[in-house]
Structures are given as C-alpha cells and as structure tokens.
N, C-alpha and C positions, 0 to 999 in steps of 0.2 A: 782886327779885320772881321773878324766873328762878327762882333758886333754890328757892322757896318751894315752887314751880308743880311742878319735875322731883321731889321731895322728896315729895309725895302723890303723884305718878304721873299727872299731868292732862297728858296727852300733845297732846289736841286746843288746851288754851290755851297749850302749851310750842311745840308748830309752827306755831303765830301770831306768838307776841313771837318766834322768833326767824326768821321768816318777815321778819316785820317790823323786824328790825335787832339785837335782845339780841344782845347777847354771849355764847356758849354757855360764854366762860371767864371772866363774873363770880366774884364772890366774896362769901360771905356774912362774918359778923360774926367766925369761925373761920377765916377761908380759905377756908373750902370753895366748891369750887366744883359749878357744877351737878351734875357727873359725881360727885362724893363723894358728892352726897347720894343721889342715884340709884342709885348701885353699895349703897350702906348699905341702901336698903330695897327691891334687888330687882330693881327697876322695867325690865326690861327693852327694855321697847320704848319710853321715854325715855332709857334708854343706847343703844341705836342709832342715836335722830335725834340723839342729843347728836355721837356718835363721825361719823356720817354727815357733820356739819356741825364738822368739825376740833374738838372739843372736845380741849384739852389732855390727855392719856394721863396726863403726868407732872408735872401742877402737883400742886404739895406745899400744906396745910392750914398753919394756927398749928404742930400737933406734925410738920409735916415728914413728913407723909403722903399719901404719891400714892393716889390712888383705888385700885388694887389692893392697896395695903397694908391700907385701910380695909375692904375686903370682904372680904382674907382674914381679917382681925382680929374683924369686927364679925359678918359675918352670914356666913363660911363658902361661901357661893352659888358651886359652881364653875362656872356657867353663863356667871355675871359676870363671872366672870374668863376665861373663855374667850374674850369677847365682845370683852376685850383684846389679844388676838390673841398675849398671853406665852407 
C-alpha cells in the first residue's frame, strides 16, 4: 500500500502509515520499493520523508535497479538525484 500511496505523491497519507509503522523499504510486485516509485514520478517531497525516515538508497528492483538508476533512466529529474546525495 506504501507503495501505491509514494507513487501518486499523497505525502499527507505516506506520513501516516509510516508514522504509524510501514516500512519505507516495502516492496511492490517489481521490487520496487517506495523510493523507486517516488524517484520515477518526481515526487519530491515524498522522497524526502521517504530518505528522512532511512529509506534504502541502494535496494535494487526485479531488473536490479537502485532508485537512482531508475530516475536516471526513466524520468531524467536531476533534482532527484541530487536529493541522493551522489
């Protein structure tokens, strides 16, 4: 559900569940985890509270792609990538 939540960018019900216990390094059907999905479409102030709250930098997807990989690839956002602190 995490997932779903960081992935639209619903930041006020993403610092609930994991206020409330989520795991910020679930994993969806892909691997992915919240942080991929978040770095893919953007979402910057859900990658914040994601990395705030120890979100995995370097967990890898099904193809073996860490979230940086996936924004350099997908959507380009060097903001996102900055935000990794690479």
């Amino acid at each position: 559900m995490l997932c779903l939540v960081c992935k639209n960018n619903c930041i006020a019900i993403a610092k609930v569940m994991i206020a409330e216990g989520a795991s910020v390094n679930v994993k969806d059907f892909e691997r992915n985890s919240p942080l991929h999905l978040a770095m893919c479409n953007s979402n910057t102030e859900v990658i914040d509270h994601l990395l705030r709250n120890n979100a995995d930098k370097e967990a890898k997807n099904d193809k073996e792609e860490t979230a940086a990989l996936v924004v350099a690839r997908w959507c380009q956002n060097v903001q996102c990538i900055r935000m990794l602190n690479y």
